[in-house]
N, C-alpha and C positions, 0 to 999 in steps of 0.2 A: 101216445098212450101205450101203443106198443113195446117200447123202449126204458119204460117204466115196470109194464111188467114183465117184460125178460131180465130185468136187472133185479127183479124182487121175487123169481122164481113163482110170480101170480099164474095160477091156472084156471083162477075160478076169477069173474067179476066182485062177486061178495068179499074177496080174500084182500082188496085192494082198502075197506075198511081201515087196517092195520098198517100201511106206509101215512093216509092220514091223518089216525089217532097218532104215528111216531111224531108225526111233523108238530098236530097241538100238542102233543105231550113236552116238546124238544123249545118249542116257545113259550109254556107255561113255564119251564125252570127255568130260561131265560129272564121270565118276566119277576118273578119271584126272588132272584137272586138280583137281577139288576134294582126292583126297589128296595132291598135290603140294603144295596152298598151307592144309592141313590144319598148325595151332599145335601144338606141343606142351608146351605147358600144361594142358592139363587132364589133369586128377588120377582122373578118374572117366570110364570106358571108354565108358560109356550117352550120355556128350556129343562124347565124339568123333567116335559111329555116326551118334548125332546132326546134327551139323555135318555130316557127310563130305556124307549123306543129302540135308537141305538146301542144300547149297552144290550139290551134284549137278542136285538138280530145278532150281535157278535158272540153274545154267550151260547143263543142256540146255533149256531153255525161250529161255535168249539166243542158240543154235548155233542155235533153231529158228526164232526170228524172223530174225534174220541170212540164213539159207537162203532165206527166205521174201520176205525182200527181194533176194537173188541170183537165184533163179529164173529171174522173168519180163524180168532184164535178156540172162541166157544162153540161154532158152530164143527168145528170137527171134536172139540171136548167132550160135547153134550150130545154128538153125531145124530146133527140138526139136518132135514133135507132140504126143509126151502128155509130164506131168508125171511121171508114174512114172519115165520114164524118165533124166528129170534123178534123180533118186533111184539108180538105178541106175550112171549115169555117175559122181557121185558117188563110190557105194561102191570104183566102180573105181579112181580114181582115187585112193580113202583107202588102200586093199590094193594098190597097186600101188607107190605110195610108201612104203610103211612094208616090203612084204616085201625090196624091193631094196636100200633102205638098210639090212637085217636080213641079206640073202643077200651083201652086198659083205664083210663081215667073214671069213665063214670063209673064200670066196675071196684076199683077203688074206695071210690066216693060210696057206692051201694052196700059195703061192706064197712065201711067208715073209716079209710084210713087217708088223710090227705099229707101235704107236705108241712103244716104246719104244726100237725097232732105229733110228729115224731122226727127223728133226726134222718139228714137226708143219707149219712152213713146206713140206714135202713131202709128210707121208702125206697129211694132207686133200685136197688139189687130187689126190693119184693116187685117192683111196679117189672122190669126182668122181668123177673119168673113169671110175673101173670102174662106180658107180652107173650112170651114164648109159648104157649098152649094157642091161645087166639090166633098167632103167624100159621101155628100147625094147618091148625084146620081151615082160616082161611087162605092158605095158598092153595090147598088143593080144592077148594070151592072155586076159587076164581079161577084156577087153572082147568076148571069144568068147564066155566063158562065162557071162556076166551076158546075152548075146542081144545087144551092140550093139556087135559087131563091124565092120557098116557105119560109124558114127559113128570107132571109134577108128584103124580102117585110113584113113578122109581126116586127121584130127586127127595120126597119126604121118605123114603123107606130109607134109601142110604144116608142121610140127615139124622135122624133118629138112631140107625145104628152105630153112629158116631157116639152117640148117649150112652149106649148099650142097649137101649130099647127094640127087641126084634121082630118085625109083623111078619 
């Protein structure tokens, strides 16, 4: 346990949370991409569990080395002190984009516009523009609630000022 967290810069008990959300987080896309590109040929249920299974562990094993070579180029980019907490940025940053791209649709729909009322040369670029306000603000919520609030508050100030937008 020790060896775990000297290697994840953990100081605190609670902070270990975060190497085992990376690990579900690393076998949820595992699981996710392997039954996407899951055949349907086989005839017998036990090889399908099979494959998903497999194809699972090797994909999260590639998310992980991938990570592992991203790390130490962002953690002196983003001049990160522990590695946890790239783990944590991370997750923020997985939940941030997938809830807004999820939250723009019923917005959409509340306001009446879907993909069938208009050409998609328009709703995409507007369902855009709606994403991008909801990413705003929910990255720096989430980035409250994960503890690295400080990191996301400079990350959307200079985000923004790419816009021209100045806080």
């Amino acid at each position: 346990m020790q060896t775990l967290k000297d290697n994840w810069d953990i100081t605190r008990n609670w902070q270990l949370i975060f190497p085992i959300l990376g690990i579900i987080g690393l076998l949820a896309c595992g699981y996710f991409v392997a039954s996407r590109i899951m055949p349907s040929t086989f005839e017998d249920v036990i090889y399908e569990y099979l494959f998903i299974y497999g194809i699972t562990l090797v994909l999260a094993y590639a998310f992980y080395r991938l990570c592992m070579w991203v790390f130490p180029k962002l953690i002196k980019k983003w001049n990160i002190k522990n590695r946890w907490e790239m783990i944590a940025i991370f997750i923020v940053f997985a939940i941030t984009g997938s809830a807004s791209a999820r939250l723009s649709a019923p917005l959409l729909d509340l306001i009446g516009i879907d993909r069938e009322s208009m050409s998609g040369w328009f709703f995409w670029p507007l369902r855009l523009i709606i994403i991008f306000p909801i990413y705003q603000v929910l990255l720096v919520v989430m980035g409250w609630i994960f503890g690295q609030f400080k990191f996301f508050w400079a990350f959307e100030k200079k985000m923004l000022a790419r816009f021209g937008v100045k806080l």
